[in-house]
N, C-alpha and C positions, 0 to 999 in steps of 0.2 A: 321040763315038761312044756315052759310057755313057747320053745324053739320047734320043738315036734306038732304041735298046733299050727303053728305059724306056717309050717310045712304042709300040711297038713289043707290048712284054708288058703294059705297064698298070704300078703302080708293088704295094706290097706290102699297100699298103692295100685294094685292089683287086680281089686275091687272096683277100684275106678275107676281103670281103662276098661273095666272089663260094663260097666255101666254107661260108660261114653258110648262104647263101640253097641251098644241094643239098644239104647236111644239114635243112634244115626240108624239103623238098622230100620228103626221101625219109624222114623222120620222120612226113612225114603221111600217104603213102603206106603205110607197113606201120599204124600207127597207125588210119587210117582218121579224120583228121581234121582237116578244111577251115584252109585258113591262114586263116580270120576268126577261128577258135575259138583257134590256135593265139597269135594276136596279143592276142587278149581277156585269154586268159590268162597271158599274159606281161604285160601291163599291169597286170591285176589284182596279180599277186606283185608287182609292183615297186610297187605300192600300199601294199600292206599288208607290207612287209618296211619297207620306207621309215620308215613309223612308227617304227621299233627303230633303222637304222641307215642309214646313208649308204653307199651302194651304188656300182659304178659300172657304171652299165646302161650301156654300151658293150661291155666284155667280157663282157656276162653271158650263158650260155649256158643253154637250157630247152630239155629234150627229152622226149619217149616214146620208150620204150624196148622189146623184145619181152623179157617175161621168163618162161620156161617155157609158163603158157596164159594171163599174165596180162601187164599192159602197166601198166609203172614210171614216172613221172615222174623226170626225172635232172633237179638244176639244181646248177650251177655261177654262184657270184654272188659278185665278189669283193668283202668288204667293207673297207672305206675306216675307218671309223672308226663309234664306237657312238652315239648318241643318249639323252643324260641325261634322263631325266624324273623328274620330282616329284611 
């Protein structure tokens, strides 16, 4: 029975591309900006954060945000461990 549920709803993973992707949705929409710009620049940070430290871009979250008349970048990026350089 718990397998035909699971079919049924999708499993939990599932759920949460599926909550990622209406949160970017509606972040571009008050935002006013295209998911190509939004993808650019989430590649870019994970570019250049990378350098410093090992990331894990799976849960990493990047938003706009509406703040007063001005509009915030939010990022959440959980880091894993730091990167030694010389």
């Amino acid at each position: 029975m718990l397998d035909s549920l699971k079919r049924i709803f999708g499993n939990e993973k599932s759920g949460k591309v599926a909550k990622k992707r209406l949160q970017m949705v509606l972040i571009q929409d008050r935002a006013s900006v295209s998911p190509e710009v939004m993808a650019k620049l989430r590649d870019d940070i994970i570019q250049v954060i990378s350098k410093y430290m090992v990331i894990d871009k799976t849960d990493m979250e990047i938003s706009l945000e509406n703040v007063d008349d001005s509009v915030a970048l939010v990022a959440n990026i959980p880091v894993q461990n730091m990167r030694h350089h010389k």
